[in-house]
C-alpha positions as CSV (number, residue, x, y, z in Angstrom):
1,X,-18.7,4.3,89.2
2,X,-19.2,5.0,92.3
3,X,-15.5,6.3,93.2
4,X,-16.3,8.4,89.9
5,X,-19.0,10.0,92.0
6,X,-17.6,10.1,94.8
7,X,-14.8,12.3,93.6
8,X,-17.0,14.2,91.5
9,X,-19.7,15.2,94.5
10,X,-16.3,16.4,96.0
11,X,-16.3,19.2,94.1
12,X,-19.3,20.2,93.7
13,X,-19.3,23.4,96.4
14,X,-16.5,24.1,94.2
15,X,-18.5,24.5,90.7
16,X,-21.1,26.2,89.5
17,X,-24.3,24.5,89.1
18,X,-24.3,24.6,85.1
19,X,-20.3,23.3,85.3
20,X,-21.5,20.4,87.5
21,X,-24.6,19.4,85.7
22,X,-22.2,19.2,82.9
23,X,-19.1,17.2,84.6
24,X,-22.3,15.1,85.7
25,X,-23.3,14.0,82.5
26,X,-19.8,13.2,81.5
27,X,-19.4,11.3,84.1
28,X,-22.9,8.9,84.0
29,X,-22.3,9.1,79.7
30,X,-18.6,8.1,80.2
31,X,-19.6,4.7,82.2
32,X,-22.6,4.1,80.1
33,X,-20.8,4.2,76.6
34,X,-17.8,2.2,78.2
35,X,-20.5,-0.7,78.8
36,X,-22.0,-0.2,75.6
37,X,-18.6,-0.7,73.5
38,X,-18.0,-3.7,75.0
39,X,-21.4,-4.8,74.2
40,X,-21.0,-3.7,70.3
41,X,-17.8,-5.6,69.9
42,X,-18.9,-9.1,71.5
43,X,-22.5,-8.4,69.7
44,X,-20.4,-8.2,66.2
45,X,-17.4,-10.9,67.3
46,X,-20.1,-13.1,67.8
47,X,-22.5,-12.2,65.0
48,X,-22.3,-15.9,63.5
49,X,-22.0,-17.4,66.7
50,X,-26.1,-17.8,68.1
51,X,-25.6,-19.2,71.5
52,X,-22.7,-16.1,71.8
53,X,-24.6,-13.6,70.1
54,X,-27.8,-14.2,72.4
55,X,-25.2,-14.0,75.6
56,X,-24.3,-11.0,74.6
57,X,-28.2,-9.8,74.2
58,X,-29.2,-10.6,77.3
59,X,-26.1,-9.1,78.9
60,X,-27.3,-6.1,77.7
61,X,-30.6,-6.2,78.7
62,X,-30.1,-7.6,81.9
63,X,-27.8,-4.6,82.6
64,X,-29.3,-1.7,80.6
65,X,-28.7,1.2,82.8
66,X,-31.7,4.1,82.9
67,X,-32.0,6.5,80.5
68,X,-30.5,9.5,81.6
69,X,-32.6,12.8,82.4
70,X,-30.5,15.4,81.2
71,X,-31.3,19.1,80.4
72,X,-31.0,20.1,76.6
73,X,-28.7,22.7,77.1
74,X,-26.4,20.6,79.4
75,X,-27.0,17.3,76.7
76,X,-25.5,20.1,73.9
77,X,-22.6,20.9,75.8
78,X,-21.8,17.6,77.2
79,X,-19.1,15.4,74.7
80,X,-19.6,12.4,76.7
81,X,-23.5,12.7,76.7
82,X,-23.5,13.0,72.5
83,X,-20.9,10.0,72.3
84,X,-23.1,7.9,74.7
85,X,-26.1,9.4,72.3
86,X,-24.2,8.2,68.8
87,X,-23.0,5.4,71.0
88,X,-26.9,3.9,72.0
89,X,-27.8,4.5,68.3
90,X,-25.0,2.3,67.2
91,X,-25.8,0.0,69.1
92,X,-29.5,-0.7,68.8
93,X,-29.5,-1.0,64.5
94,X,-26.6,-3.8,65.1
95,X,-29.3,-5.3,67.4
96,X,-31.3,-4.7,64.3
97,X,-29.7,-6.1,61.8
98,X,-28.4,-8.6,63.9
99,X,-24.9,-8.2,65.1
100,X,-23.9,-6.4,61.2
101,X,-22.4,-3.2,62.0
102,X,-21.2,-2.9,58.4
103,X,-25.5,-2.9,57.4
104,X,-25.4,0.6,59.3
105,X,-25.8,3.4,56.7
106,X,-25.5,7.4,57.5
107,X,-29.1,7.7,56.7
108,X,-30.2,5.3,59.3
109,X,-28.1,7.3,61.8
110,X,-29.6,10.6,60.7
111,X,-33.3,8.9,60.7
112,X,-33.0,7.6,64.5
113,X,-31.5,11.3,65.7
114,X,-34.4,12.8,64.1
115,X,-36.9,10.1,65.7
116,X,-35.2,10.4,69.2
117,X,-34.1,13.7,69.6
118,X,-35.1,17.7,69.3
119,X,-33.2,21.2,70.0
120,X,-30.2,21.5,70.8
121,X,-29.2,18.3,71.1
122,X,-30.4,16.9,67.8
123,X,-28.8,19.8,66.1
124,X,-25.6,18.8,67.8
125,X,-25.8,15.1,67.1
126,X,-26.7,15.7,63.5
127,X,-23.9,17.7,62.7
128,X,-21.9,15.6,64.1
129,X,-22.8,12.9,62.3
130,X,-22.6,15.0,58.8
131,X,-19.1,16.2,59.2
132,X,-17.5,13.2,61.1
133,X,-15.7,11.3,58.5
134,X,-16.0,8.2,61.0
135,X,-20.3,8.5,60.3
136,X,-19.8,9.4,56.5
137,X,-18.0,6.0,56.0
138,X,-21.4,4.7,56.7
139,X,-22.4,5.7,53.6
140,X,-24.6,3.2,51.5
141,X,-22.3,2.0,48.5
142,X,-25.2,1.4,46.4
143,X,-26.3,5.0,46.9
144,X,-23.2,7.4,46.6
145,X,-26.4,10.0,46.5
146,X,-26.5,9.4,50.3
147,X,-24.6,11.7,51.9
148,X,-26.1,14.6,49.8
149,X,-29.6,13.8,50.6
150,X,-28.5,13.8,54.3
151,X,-27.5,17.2,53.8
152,X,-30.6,18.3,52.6
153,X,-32.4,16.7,55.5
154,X,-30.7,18.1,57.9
155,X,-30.6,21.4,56.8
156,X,-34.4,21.7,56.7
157,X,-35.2,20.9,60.4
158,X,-31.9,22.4,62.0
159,X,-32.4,25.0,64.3
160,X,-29.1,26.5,64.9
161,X,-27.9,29.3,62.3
162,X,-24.5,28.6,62.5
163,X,-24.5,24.1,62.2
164,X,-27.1,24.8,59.0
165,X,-24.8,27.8,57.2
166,X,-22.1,24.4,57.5
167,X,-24.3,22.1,56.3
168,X,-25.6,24.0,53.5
169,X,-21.7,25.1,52.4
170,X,-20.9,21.2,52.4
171,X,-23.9,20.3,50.5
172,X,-23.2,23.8,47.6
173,X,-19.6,22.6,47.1
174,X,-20.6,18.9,46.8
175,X,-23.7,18.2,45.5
176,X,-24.5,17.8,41.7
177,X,-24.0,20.0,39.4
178,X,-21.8,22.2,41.3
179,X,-18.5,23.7,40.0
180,X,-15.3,21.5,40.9
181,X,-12.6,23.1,42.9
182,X,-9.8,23.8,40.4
183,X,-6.0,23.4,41.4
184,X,-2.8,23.0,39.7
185,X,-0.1,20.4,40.9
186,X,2.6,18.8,40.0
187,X,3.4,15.6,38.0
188,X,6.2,13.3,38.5
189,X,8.3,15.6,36.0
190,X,7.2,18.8,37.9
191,X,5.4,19.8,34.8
192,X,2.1,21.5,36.5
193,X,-1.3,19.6,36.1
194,X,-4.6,22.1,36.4
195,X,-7.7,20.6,36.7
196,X,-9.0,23.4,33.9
197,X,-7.2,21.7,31.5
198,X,-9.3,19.0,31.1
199,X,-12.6,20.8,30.2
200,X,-14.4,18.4,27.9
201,X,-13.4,14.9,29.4
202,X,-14.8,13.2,31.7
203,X,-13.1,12.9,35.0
204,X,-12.7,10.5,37.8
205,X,-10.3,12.1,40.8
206,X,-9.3,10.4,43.7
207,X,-6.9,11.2,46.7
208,X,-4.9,8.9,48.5
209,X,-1.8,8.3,50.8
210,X,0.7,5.8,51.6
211,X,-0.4,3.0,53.3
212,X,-3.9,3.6,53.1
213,X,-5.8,0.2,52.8
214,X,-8.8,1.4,51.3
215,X,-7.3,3.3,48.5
216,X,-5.1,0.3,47.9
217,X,-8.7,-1.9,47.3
218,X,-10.2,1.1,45.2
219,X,-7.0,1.1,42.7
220,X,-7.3,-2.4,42.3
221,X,-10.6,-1.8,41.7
222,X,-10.3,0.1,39.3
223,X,-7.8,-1.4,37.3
224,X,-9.3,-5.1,37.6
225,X,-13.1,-4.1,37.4
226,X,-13.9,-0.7,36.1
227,X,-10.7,0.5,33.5
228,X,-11.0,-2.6,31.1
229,X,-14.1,-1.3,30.2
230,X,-13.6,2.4,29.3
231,X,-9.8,1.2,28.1
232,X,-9.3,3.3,25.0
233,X,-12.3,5.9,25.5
234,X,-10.2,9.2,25.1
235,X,-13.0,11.0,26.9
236,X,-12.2,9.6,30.7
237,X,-9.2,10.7,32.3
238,X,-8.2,9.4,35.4
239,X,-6.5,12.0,38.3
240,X,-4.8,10.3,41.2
241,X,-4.0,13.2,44.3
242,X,-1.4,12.3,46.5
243,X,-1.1,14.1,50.3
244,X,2.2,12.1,51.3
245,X,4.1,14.3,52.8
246,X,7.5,13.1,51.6
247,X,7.7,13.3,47.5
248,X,10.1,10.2,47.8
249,X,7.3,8.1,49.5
250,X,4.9,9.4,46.5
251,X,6.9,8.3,43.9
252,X,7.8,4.7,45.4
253,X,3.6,4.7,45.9
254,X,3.1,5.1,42.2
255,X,5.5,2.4,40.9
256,X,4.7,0.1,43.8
257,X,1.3,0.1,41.8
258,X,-0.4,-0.7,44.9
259,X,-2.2,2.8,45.0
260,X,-2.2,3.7,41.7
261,X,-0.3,3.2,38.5
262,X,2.1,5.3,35.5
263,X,-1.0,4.8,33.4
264,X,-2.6,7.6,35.7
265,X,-2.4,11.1,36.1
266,X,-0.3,11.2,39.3
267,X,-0.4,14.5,40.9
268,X,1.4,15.7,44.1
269,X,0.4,18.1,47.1
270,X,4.0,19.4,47.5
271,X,4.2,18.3,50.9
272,X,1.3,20.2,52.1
273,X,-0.9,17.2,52.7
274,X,-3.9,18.1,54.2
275,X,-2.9,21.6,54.0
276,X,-3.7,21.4,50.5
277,X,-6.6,23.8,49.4
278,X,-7.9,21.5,47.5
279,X,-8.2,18.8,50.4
280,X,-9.1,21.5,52.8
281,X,-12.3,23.3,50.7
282,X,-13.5,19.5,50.8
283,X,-12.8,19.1,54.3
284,X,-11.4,15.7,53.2
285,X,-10.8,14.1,56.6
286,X,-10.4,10.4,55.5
287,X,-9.2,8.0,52.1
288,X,-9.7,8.0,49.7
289,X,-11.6,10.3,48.5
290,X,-13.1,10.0,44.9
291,X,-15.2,12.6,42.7
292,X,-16.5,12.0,39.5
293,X,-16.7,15.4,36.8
294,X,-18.2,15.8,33.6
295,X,-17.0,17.2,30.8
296,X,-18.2,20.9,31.7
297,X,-16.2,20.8,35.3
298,X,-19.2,20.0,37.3
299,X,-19.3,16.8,40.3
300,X,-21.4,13.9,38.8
301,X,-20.9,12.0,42.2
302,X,-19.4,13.0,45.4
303,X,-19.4,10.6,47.6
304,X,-18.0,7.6,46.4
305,X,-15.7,5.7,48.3
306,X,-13.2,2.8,48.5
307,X,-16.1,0.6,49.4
308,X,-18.8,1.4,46.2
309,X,-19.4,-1.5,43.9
310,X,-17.8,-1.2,40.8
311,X,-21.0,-1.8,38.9
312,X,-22.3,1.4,40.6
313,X,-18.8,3.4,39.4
314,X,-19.1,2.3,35.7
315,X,-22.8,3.2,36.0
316,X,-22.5,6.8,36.6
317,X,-19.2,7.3,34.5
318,X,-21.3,5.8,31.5
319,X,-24.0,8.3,32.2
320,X,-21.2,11.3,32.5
321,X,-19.6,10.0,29.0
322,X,-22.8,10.2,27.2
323,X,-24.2,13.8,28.0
């Protein structure tokens, strides 16, 4: 820290006073987050160990650093301040829930920015937080509604123009009720698949990738817990996007069955990946990623993931199949 500073003070004749104050904040949010990574990962190692979980507590608090004074303008601009920011947040509801980072929802994140923070700075650190897919995995499983009602809550107490025209194109091209992006891709025989095509079936879409873990759990998810009990229903068709790059890795993904299975509709992004306009109007930054569509080409459900209970999948595609 204090060679950090010392080469930093060096400069300062050099800078302006706004450049500094920034480089400053770097710096002190740079040493601060360091710390407080270290902290998170023995706090959670440690989670069922009590004498190593309370070491770990009162390293923290017998090191806490100050918080830091730091202009709003210079806390917006500074990446290392909002990291430390996100960082302190992360940190405090594992205290709260005991060591369990995987207890942490998005809307617990979005309700401590909100409590803590105003301006600039809260704009910042909310909109990070909506379109980081890193946050968004936070989502509650048993709420797949999550993420949408973020939206909305963010979007009412944002100040900046531009972060809450983003948040409110997010939330119009995912919430319920809107309009599905429509594409047409190919099948393994090249024969093109459009999404149009399907009009009056119920559809559950999800994208995936070669060697993605979670998509591996959510197709055999599907096919142990969720398919046997729609098996035969002519009115739920299942779409499986892949963004391999390689068309050979695709097809050895398919009959691997690891990711998916003949049985679906396999589709292919032509190489284009995340290229894909498809992928790109969803700003799909992580997989899989899973919508559910009703019959007249509208999203049921948006924000499932690899990680929502099957109970909470056959729920809403039961509802979808009976309007």
């Amino acid at each position: 820290r204090a060679k950090m500073n010392e080469i930093l003070f060096s400069y300062k004749t050099r800078l302006s006073p706004k450049i500094f104050k920034i480089l400053e904040a770097d710096a002190e949010s740079y040493i601060r987050d360091t710390w407080r990574v270290q902290l998170y990962f023995d706090l959670c190692q440690y989670a069922t160990n009590d004498t190593l979980k309370n070491s770990a507590i009162k390293a923290f608090g017998d090191y806490k650093f100050p918080d830091l004074k730091i202009e709003d303008e210079i806390a917006a601009i500074s990446w290392w301040y909002q990291i430390n920011a996100l960082g302190q947040i992360r940190i405090d509801l594992a205290f709260l829930r005991g060591g369990d980072g995987r207890a942490m929802t998005l809307q617990d994140y979005i309700n401590t920015i909100i409590i803590r923070y105003s301006g600039a700075i809260r704009d910042k650190l909310l909109i990070q937080c909506l379109m980081d897919a890193g946050y968004r995995a936070n989502s509650n499983q048993s709420f797949p509604e999550e993420y949408e009602y973020c939206l909305q809550q963010a979007a009412a107490i944002v100040e900046n123009a531009a972060y809450k025209r983003m948040i409110l194109d997010r939330y119009n091209k995912i919430k319920r009720g809107a309009a599905v992006f429509d594409f047409c891709l190919p099948d393994t025989t090249g024969r093109q698949i459009c999404l149009h095509d399907y009009l009056g079936k119920v559809i559950l879409l999800d994208v995936w990738g070669t060697g993605c873990t979670g998509c591996a759990d959510f197709a055999r998810k599907y096919k142990e817990e969720i398919s046997p009990k729609f098996k035969g229903n002519p009115d739920l068709v299942k779409i499986s996007i892949c963004i391999d790059n390689k068309r050979t890795n695709w097809l050895k993904g398919i009959y691997s069955g690891l990711y998916t299975d003949p049985e679906t509709i396999n589709v292919y992004t032509e190489g284009k990946g995340m290229a894909n306009a498809f992928v790109q109007n969803y700003d799909i930054q992580a997989i899989p990623f899973i919508l559910l569509i009703d019959k007249k080409g509208n999203i049921v459900s948006s924000y499932l993931t690899g990680g929502t209970k099957a109970p909470v999948i056959q729920n809403l595609i039961e509802g979808a199949l009976a309007e």
